[in-house]
C-alpha positions as CSV (number, residue, x, y, z in Angstrom):
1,X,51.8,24.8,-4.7
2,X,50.5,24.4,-8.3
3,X,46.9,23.9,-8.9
4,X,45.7,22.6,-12.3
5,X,42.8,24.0,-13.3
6,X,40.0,21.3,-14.0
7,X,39.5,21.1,-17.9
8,X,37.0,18.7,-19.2
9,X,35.6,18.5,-22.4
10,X,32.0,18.0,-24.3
11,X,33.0,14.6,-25.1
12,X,33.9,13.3,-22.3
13,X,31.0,14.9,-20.2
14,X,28.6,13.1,-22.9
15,X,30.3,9.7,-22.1
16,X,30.8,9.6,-18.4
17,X,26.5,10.9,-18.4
18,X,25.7,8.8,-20.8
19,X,26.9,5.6,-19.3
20,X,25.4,6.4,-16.2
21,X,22.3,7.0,-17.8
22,X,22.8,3.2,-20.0
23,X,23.5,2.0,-16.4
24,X,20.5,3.1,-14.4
25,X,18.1,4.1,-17.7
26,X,18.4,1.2,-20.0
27,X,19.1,1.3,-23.7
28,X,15.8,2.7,-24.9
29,X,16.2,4.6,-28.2
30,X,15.7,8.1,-28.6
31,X,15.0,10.3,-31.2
32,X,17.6,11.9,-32.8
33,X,18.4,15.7,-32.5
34,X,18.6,18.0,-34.8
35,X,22.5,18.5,-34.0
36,X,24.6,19.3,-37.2
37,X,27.7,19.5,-36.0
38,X,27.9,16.0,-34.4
39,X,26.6,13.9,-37.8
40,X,29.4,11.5,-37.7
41,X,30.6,12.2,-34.5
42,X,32.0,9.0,-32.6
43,X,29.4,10.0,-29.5
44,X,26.5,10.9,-31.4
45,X,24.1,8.2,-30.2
46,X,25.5,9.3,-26.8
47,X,24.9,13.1,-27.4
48,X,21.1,12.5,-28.2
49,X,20.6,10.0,-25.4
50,X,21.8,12.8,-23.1
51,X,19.6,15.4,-25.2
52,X,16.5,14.1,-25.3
53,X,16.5,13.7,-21.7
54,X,17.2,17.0,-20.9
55,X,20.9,16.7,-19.3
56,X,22.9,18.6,-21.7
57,X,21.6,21.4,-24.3
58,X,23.4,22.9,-27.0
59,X,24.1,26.0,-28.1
60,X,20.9,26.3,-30.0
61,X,18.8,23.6,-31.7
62,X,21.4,22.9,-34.5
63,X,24.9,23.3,-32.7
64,X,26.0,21.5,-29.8
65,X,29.6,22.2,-29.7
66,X,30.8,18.5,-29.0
67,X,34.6,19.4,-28.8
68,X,34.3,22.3,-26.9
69,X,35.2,22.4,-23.4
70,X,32.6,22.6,-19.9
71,X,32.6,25.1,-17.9
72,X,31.9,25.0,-14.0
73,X,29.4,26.3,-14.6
74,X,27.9,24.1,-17.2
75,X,29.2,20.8,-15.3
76,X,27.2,22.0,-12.3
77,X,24.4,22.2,-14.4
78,X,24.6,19.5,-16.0
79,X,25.2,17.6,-13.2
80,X,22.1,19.2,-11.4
81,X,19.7,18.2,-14.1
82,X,21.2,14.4,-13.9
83,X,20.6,14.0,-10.4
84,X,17.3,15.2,-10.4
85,X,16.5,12.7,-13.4
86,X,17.7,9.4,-12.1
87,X,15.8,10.6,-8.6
88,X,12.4,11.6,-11.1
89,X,12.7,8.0,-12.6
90,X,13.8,5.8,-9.2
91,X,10.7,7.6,-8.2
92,X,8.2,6.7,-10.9
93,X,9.9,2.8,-10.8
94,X,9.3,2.1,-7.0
95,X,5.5,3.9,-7.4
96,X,4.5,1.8,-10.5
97,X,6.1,-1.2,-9.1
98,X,4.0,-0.7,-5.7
99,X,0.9,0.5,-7.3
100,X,0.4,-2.3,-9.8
101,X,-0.7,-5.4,-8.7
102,X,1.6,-8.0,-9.2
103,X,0.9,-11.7,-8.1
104,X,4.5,-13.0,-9.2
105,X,6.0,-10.7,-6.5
106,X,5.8,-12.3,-3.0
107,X,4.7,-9.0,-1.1
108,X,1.2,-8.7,-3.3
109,X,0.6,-12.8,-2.4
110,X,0.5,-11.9,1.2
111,X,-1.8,-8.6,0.9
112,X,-5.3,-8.9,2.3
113,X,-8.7,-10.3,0.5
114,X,-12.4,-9.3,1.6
115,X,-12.0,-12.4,3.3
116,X,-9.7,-10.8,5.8
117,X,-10.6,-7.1,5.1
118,X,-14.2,-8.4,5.4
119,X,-13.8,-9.3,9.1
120,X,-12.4,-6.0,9.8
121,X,-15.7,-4.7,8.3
122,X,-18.0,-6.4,10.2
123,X,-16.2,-5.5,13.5
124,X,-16.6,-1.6,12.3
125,X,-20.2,-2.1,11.5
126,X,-21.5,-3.6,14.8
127,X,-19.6,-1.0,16.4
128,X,-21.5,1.8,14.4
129,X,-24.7,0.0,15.0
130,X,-24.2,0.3,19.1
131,X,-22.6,3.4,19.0
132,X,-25.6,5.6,16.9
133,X,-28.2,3.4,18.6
134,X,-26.4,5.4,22.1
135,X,-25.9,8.7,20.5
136,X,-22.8,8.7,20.6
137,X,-22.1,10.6,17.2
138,X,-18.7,11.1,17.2
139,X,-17.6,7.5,17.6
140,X,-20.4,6.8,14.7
141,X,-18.7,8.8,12.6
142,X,-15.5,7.1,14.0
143,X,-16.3,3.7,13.0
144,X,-17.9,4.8,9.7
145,X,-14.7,6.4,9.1
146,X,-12.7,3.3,9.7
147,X,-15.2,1.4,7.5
148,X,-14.7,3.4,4.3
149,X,-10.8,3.4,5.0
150,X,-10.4,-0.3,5.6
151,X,-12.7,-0.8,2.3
152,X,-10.1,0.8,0.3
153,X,-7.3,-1.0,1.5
154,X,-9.8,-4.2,-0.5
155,X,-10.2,-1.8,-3.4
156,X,-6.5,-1.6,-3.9
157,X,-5.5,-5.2,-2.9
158,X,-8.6,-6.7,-5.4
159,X,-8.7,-3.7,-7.7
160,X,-11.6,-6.4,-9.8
161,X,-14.2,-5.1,-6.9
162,X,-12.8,-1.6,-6.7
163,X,-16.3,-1.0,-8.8
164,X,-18.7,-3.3,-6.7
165,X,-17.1,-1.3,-3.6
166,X,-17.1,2.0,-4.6
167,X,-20.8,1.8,-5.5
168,X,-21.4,0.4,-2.2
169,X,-19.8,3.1,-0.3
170,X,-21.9,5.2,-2.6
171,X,-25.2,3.7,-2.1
172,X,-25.2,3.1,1.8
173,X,-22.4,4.5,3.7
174,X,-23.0,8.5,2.5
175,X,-26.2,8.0,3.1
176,X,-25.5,6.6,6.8
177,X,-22.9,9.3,7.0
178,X,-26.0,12.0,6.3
179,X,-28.0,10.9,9.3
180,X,-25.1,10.6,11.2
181,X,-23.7,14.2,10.9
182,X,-27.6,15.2,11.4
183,X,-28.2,13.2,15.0
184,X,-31.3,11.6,13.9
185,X,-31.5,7.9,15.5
186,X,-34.7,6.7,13.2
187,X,-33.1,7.7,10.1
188,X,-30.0,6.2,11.1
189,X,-31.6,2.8,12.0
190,X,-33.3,2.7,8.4
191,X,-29.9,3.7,6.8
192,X,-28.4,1.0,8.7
193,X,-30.8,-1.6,8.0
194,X,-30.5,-0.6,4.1
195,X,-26.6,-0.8,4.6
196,X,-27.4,-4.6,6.0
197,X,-29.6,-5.3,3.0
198,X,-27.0,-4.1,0.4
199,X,-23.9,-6.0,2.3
200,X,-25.7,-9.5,1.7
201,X,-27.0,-7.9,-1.9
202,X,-23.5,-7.9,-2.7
203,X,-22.2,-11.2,-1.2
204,X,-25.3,-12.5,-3.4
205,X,-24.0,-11.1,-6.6
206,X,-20.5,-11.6,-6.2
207,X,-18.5,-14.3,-7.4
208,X,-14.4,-16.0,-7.4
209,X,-12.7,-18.9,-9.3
210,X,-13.9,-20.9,-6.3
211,X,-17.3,-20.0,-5.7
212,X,-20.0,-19.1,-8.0
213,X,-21.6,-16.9,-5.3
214,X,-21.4,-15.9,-1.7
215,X,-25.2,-15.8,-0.6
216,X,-24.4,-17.9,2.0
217,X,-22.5,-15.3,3.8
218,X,-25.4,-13.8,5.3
219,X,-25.1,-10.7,7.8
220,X,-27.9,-9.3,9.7
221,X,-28.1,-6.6,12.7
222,X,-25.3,-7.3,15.5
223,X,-27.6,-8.4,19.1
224,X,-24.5,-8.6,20.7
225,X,-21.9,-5.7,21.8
226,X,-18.6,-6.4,20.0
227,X,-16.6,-4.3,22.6
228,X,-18.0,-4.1,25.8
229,X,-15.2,-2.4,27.7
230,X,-16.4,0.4,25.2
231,X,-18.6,2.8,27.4
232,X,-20.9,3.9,24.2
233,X,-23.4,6.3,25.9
234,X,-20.8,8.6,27.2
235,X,-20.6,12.3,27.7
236,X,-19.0,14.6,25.2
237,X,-19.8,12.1,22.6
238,X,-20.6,15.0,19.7
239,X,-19.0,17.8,18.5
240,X,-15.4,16.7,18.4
241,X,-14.8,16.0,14.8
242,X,-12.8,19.0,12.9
């Protein structure tokens, strides 16, 4: 049986990359290289797309050898280094896509408000207010936890109040968190309060396209227990957090 040995040349390499990289890359321009042996050459705008981003090198920074034939070793190479950027760039396309909000794309018109992130909130506070007021640390810490995590998920999905919530968190939750971590129930009342005080300071100040304020969203201490098949005084209720 014959085998032919594979023989493939510069050029061709250049315009099979190349019009994978017009296909998934777009037709941005590139600068042009400093190539002098492929001035003129039918697949010079092709030999400096595939230049500048890295796929194929040339001999050195003037000489890229365009009619020259690829070795196995070079094809594998070059082959490597063109996977690896189309992945880089799929990448960086579905993170900038999913990171920027976008309200002509259906899937950022059905992410959260405060409204509904709000409601979450408040469910997380009353707990922490029942749970420290029984010493039960841990789950304090728990629900203070869930707090700050569901308040980012507002910070991304209305990245306008990332500011107003950030300085929030800032201002009365690592405070809360301090008497929390040191056990003391009067401290942690007057944090709380303070935290109460600051929520409606906020509503006060904050405003939409709708409503010039939201001072009549007034919160105050919860009187009744949010969860009561939670058993909040409960043994082992400190030292559990890593």
């Amino acid at each position: 049986m014959n085998v032919k040995k594979l023989v493939m040349s510069k050029k061709l390499l250049v315009l099979l990359i190349a019009t994978v990289c017009l296909l998934l890359l777009g037709t941005t321009a590139y600068a042009a290289s400093t190539f002098t042996d492929t001035v003129g050459h039918w697949a010079q705008p092709l030999i400096e797309k595939v230049a500048a981003l890295g796929i194929m090198e040339g001999h050195n920074p003037t000489t890229f050898g365009p009619d020259e034939n690829v070795t196995r070793a070079q094809l594998a190479a070059t082959e490597a280094r063109a996977y690896d950027k189309q992945a880089a760039d799929t990448t960086k396309l579905v993170n900038d896509k999913l990171s920027t909000v976008d309200r002509t794309l259906a899937l950022w018109n059905i992410q959260p408000g405060l409204g509904t992130v709000m409601i979450e909130y408040g469910n997380r506070m009353a707990r922490l207010w029942f749970a420290g007021n029984a010493g039960n640390w841990d789950m304090a810490q728990y629900q203070l936890d869930e707090m700050v995590e569901i308040q980012e998920v507002g910070e991304t999905t209305r990245p306008a109040r990332k500011a107003m919530l950030k300085a929030f968190e800032d201002s009365f939750l690592t405070p809360l968190g301090t008497t929390i971590a040191a056990q003391d129930k009067p401290a942690f009342t007057t944090a709380f309060n303070n935290m109460i005080a600051g929520c409606n300071g906020c509503h006060a100040a904050s405003a939409s396209a709708d409503w010039n304020s939201y001072q009549f969203v007034k919160i105050q201490k919860p009187t009744n227990d949010p969860a009561d098949y939670i058993q909040w005084n409960t043994p082992g209720g400190t030292g559990n957090k890593k």
